[in-house]
Structure formats: C-alpha cells, structure tokens
C-alpha positions as CSV (number, residue, x, y, z in Angstrom):
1,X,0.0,0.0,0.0
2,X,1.4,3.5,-0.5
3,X,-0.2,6.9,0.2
4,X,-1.9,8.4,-2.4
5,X,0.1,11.6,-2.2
6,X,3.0,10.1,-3.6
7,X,1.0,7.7,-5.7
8,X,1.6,9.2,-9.0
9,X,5.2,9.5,-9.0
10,X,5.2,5.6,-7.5
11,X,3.1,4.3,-10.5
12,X,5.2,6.5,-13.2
13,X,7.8,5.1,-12.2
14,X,6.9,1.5,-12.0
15,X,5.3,2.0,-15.1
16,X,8.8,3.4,-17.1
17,X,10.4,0.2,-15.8
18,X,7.9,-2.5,-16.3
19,X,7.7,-4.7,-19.8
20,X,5.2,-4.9,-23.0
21,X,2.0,-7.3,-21.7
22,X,2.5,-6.4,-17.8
23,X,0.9,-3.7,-15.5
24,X,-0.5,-2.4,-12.2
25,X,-3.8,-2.5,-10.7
26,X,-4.5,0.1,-8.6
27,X,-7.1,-0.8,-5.8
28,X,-8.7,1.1,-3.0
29,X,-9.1,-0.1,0.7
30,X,-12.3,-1.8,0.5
31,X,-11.2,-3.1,-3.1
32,X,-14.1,-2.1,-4.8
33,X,-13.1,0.3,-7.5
34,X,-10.1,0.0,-9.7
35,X,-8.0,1.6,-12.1
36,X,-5.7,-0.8,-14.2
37,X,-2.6,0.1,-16.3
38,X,-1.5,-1.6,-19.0
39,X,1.4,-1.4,-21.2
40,X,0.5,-2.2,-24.8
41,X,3.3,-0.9,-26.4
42,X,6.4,1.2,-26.2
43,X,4.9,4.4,-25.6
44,X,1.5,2.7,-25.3
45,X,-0.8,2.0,-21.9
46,X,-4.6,0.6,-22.2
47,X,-6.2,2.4,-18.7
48,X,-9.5,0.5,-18.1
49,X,-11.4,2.2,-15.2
50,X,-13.5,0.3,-12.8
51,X,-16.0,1.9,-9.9
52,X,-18.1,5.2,-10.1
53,X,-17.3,4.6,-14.2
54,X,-16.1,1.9,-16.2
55,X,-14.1,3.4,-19.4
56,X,-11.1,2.3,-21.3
57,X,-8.3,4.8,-22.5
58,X,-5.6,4.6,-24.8
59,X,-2.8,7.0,-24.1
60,X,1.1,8.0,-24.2
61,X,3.0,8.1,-21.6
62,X,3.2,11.7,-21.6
63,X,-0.8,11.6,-21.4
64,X,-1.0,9.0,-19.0
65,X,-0.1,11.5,-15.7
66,X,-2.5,13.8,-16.3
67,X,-5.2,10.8,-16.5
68,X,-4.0,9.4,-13.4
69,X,-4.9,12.7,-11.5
70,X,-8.3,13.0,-12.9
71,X,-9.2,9.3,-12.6
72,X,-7.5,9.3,-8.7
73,X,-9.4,12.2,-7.6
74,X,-12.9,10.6,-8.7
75,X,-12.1,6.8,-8.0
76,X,-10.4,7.6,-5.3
77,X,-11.9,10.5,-3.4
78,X,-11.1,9.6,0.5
79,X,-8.8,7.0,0.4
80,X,-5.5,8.1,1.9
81,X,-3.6,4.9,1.3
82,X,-4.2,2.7,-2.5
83,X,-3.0,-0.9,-2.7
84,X,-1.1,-1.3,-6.1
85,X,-0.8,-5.1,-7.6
86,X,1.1,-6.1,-10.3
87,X,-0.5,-7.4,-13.3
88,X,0.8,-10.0,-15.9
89,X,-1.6,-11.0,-18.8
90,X,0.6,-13.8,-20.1
C-alpha cells in the first residue's frame, strides 16, 4: 500500500520500468473500485477504469499523468492509502 500523495510518481515510475503485456492495478481499501494500467506498447498503456465509471483509454506516456490525477481524484476520493498489484496478462 502506498499513500496516495505520492502515488503518481510511484506508478510512473513503475510503469517506465515495467515490460510490453505487464501492468499495475490500482485498488482502494475496501477493493471495490479500480483503475488498471497496462502497457500495450512502447509508448502505449490501455487504462481501463472500474467503480463510479467503467471506461477504457488509450494513451502515451506523456498523457497518462495527467489521467492518473483525474481518474484518482474521482475513484479515489477519500482513500489516503491505495493498494497497487502487479498485473501479468501472459
């Protein structure tokens, strides 16, 4: 779990490291909403949103900090902490 104040910079740099088919799943508390990152490509990350909305996003990953705000400050509203899981679709 890390604190959401520091969350962004945590993913962005998990995401610059992490390889083609992997990702992260970023979880509240209670586990009911999500936001999951994955990296489609070399400059390429498939964001599907789960809880108040459920939308999928294609962006860069100059794009994809600016999402992460906006999508944390709606899915995420009061949660101080967010538990972060690694994903691996193969």
């Amino acid at each position: 779990m890390i604190d959401k104040a520091s969350a962004i910079e945590n993913v962005m740099r998990k995401l610059k490291k992490i390889q083609v088919g992997c990702g992260l799943d970023l979880r509240t508390y209670k586990r009911d909403r999500s936001v999951v990152i994955l990296r489609k490509g070399e400059d390429s990350f498939l964001v599907i949103e789960d809880g108040f909305d459920n939308e999928r996003y294609t962006e860069d990953f100059k794009g994809l900090k600016k999402l992460l705000k906006k999508l944390l400050k709606k899915e995420f509203p009061r949660s101080n902490k967010i538990r972060v899981y690694d994903v691996d679709e193969g």
